[in-house]
C-alpha positions as CSV (number, residue, x, y, z in Angstrom):
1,X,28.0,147.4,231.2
2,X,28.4,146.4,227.2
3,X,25.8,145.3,225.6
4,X,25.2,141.8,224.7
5,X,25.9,141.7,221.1
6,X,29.4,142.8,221.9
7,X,30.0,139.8,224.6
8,X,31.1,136.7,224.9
9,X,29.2,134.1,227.0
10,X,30.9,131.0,228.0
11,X,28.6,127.4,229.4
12,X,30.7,125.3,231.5
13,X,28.7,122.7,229.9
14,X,30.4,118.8,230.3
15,X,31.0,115.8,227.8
16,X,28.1,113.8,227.2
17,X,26.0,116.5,226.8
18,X,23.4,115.6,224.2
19,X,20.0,116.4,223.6
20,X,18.6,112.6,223.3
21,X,21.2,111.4,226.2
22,X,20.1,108.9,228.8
23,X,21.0,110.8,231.6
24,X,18.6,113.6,232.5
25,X,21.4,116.2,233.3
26,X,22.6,115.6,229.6
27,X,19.5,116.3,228.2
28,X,18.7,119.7,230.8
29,X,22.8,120.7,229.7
30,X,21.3,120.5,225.7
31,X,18.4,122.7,226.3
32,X,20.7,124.9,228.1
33,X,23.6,125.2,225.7
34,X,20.5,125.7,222.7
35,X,19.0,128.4,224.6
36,X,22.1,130.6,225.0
37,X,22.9,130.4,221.6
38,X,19.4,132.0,221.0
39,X,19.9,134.7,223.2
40,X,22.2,136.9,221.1
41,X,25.1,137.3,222.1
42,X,28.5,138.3,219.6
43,X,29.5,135.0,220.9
44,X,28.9,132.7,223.1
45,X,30.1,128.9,224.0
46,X,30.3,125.3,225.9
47,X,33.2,124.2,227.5
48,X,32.3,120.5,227.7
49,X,35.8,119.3,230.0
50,X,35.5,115.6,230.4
51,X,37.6,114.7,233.3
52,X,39.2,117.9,235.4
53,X,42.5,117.4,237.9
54,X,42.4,120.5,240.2
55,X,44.9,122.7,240.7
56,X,48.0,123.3,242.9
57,X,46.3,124.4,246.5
58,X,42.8,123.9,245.5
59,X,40.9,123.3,248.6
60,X,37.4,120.7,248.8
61,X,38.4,118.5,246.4
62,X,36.0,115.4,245.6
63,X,37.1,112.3,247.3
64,X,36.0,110.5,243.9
65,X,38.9,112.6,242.0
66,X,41.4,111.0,244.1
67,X,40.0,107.5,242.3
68,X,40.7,109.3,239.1
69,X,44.5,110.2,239.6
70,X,46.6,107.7,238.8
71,X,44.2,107.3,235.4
72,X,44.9,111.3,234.5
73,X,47.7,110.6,232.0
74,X,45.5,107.8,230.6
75,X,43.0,110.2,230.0
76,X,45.3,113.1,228.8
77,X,46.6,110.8,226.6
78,X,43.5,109.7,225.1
79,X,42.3,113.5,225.0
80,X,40.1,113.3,227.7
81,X,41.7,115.4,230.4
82,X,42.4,119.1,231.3
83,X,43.9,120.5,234.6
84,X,42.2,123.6,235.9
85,X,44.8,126.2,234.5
86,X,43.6,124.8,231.0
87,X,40.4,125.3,231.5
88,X,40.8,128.8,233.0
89,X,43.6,129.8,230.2
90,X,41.4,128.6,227.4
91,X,38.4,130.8,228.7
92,X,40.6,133.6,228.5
93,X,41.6,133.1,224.9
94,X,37.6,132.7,224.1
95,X,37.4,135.8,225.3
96,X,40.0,137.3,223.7
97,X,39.9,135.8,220.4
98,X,36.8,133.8,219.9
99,X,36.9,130.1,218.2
100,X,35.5,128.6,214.7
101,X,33.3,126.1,216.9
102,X,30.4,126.6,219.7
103,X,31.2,123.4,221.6
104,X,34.6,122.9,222.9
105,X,36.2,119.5,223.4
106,X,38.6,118.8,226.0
107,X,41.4,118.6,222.9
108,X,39.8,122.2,222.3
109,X,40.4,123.3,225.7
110,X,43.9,122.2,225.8
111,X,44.8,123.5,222.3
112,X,43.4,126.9,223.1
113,X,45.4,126.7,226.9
114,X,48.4,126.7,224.6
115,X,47.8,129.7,222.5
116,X,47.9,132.0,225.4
């Protein structure tokens, strides 16, 4: 197994994340996201999707994400929304080639989906 300073750790962390959020889970997501940049790794990051459609066969999907639907291109267009081939393909490139910022947006995650 390599050793940490040569790998790449990657948080699927969540929008809202924020260390003074109202929301306990955003603050708990914060702490989490501020400790694994401590731990010292070559690099590491947060994928922080905001609203995910699943993929082609995916299987125990949420019964709120069929409420979300028909908004999806509203929310692509807006930025807001990755499928789950994005969100895998940009975790590749990560890998692969690293980015300039710790904390990816969903317009990171799609723009990175695209360069692979």
């Amino acid at each position: 197994m390599p050793d940490k300073e040569r790998m790449t750790f990657i948080y699927l962390s969540g929008a809202g994340t924020s260390p003074d959020g109202k929301q306990f889970w955003q603050q708990v997501k914060s702490r989490t996201e501020a400790e694994i940049q401590t731990k010292g790794f070559n690099r590491a990051f947060a994928l922080r999707p905001a609203i995910m459609k699943w993929a082609k066969g995916q299987k125990h999907i949420q019964t709120m994400q069929y409420f979300f639907l028909p908004f999806f291109p509203l929310f692509r267009l807006l930025g807001q929304g990755n499928n789950m081939r994005e969100i895998a393909l940009s975790q590749l490139v990560l890998a692969r080639d690293g980015y300039q910022k710790f904390a990816i947006t969903p317009k990171d995650i799609t723009l990175l989906a695209k360069t692979f």
